[in-house]
LUMLO-109754 format. One record per residue (C-alpha): residue number from 1; x negated, y, z negated. Coordinates in pm, whole numbers, plus 50000, padded with zeros to 5 digits. Layout:
BEGIN
[NUM, [X, Y, Z]] ...
END
This chain:
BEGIN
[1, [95920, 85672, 07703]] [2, [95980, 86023, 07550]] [3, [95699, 86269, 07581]] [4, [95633, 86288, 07198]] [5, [95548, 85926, 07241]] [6, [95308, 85994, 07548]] [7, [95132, 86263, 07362]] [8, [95094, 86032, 07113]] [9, [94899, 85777, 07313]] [10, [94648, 86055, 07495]] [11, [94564, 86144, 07081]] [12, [94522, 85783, 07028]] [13, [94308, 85767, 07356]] [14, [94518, 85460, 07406]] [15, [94485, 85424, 07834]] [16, [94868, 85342, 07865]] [17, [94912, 85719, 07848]] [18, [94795, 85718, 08202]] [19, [95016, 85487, 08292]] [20, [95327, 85601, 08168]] [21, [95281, 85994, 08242]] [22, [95211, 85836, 08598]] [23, [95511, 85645, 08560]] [24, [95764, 85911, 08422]] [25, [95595, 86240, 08602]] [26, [95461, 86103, 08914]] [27, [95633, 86191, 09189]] [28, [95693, 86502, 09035]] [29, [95384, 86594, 09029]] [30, [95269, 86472, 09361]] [31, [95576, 86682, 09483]] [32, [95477, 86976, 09382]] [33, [95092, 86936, 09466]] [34, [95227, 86854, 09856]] [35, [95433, 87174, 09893]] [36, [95124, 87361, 09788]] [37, [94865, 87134, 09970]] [38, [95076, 87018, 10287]] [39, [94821, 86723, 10240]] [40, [94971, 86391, 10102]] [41, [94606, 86256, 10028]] [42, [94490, 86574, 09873]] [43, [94819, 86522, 09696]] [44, [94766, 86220, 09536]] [45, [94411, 86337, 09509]] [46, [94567, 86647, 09265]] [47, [94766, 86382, 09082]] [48, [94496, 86136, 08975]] [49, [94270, 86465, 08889]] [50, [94584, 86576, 08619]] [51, [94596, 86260, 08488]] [52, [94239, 86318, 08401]] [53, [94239, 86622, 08308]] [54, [94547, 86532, 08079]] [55, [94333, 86285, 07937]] [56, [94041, 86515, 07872]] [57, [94236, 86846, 07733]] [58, [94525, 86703, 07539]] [59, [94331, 86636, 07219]] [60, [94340, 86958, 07109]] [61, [94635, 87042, 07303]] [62, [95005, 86849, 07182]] [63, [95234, 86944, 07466]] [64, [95513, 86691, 07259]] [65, [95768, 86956, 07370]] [66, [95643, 87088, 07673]] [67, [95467, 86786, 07911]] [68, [95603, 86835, 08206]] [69, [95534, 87226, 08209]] [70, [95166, 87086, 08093]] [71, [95116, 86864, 08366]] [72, [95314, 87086, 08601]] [73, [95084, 87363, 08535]] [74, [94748, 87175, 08565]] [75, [94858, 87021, 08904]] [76, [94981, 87341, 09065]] [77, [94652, 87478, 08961]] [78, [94453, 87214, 09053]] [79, [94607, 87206, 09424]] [80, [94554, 87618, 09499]] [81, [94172, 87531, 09377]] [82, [94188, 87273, 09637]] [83, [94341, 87518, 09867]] [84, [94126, 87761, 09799]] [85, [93802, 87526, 09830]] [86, [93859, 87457, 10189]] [87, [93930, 87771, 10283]] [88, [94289, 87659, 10384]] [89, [94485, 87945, 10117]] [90, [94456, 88196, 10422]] [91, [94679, 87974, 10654]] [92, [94900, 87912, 10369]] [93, [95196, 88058, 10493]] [94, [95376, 87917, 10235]] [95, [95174, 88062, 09912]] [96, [95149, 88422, 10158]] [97, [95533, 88416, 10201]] [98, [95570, 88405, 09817]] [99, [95284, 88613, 09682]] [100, [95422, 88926, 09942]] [101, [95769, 88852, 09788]] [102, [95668, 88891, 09414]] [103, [95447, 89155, 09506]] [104, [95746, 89376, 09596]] [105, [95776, 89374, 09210]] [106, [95421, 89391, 09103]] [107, [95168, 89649, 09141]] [108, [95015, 89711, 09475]] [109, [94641, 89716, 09586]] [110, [94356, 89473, 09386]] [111, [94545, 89538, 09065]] [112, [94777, 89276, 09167]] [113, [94578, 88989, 09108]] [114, [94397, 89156, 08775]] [115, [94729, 89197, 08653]] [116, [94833, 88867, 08751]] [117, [94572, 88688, 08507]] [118, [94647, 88912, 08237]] [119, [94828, 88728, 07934]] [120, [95088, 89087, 07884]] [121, [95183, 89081, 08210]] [122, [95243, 88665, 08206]] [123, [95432, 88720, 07847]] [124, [95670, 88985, 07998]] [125, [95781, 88800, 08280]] [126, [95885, 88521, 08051]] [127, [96063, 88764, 07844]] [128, [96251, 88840, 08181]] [129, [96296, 88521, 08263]] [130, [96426, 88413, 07970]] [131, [96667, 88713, 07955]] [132, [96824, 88578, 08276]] [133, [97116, 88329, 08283]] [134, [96958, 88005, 08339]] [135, [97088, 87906, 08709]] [136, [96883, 88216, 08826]] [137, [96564, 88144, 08578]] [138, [96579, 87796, 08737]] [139, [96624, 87890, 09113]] [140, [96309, 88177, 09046]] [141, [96084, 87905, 08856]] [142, [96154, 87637, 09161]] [143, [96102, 87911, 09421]] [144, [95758, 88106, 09240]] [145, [95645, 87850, 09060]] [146, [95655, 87467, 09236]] [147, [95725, 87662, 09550]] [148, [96008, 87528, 09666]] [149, [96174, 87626, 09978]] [150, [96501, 87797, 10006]] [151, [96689, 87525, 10167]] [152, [96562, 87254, 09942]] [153, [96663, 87498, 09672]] [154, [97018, 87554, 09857]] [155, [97036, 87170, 09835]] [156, [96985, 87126, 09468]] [157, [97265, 87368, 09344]] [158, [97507, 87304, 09664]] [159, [97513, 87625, 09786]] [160, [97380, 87880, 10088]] [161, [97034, 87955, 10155]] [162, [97206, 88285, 10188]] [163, [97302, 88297, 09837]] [164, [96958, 88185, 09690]] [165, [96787, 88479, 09937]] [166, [97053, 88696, 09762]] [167, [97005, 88566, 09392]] [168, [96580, 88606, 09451]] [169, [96609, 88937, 09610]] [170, [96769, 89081, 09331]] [171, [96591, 88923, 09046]] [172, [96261, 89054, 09227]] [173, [96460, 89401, 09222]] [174, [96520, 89339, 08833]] [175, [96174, 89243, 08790]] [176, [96066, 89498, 08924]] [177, [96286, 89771, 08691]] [178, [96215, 89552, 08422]] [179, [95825, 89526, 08458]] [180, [95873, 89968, 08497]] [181, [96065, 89963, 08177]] [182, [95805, 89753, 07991]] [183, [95519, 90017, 08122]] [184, [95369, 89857, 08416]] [185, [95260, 90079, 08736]] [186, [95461, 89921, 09020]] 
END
């Protein structure tokens, strides 16, 4: 079913949405909730809790064009509060590993996370982003954003983890010019 048609069904609060975003985004989802969690009941747990939270925010919302960021975005979310809620983010090597690699690009100190949540700073990196060819936007979003590891990564686009190490470092090193050109203290 396309997502149009989805969205349709959470505006007509007809239940089958439920069903059929669990049925097309699923695993997905669950995925990307796992590599955050390391917890295949907490997991699921962040799954089920998207679903509803789908359910509850898309009327206003119409992500017709965009579900999968949507859902993508409420379940990565939803997994850090989890995280974060049992104290677990400090072992997170995983989450660690990545926030000390984009924070090579970022400001240093408590700024980091204020400037994190701003909506600028959140705008200009898309602008980056989108600058960049779309092999490297992809292999960035799958690395920063559903926190993917490099050889799962290295898998996808049949390559070296040596190469995606290569391609990251110097899109952090762009980011980093980039976010100095656009005014930011890094």
């Amino acid at each position: 079913m396309e997502d149009s048609q989805i969205v349709d069904l959470y505006l007509g609060r007809d239940e089958t949405a439920l069903t059929e975003t669990a049925q097309k985004y699923g695993s997905l989802l669950r995925s990307v909730s796992r590599r955050i969690t390391e917890d295949e009941t907490i997991a699921e747990e962040c799954e089920n809790d998207t679903y509803l939270e789908a359910w509850n925010t898309i009327p206003p919302h119409e992500p017709r064009s965009y579900l999968s960021a949507y859902l993508t975005r409420i379940v990565r979310s939803l997994s850090i509060n989890r995280c974060v809620e049992k104290n677990r983010l400090k072992r997170k090597t995983t989450l660690c590993v990545l926030s000390d690699e984009l924070e090579e690009c970022l400001a240093s100190g408590d700024n980091v996370a204020e400037q994190l949540e701003g909506k600028e700073l959140a705008e200009t990196i898309n602008r980056f982003l989108r600058e960049q060819p779309t092999e490297k936007r992809i292999i960035f979003l799958h690395r920063y954003y559903f926190c993917e590891d490099i050889r799962s990564i290295a898998s996808r686009f049949d390559t070296t983890g040596g190469k995606i190490k290569l391609v990251l470092f110097r899109m952090r090193k762009d980011l980093h010019e980039y976010l100095k050109k656009e005014g930011y203290q890094v």
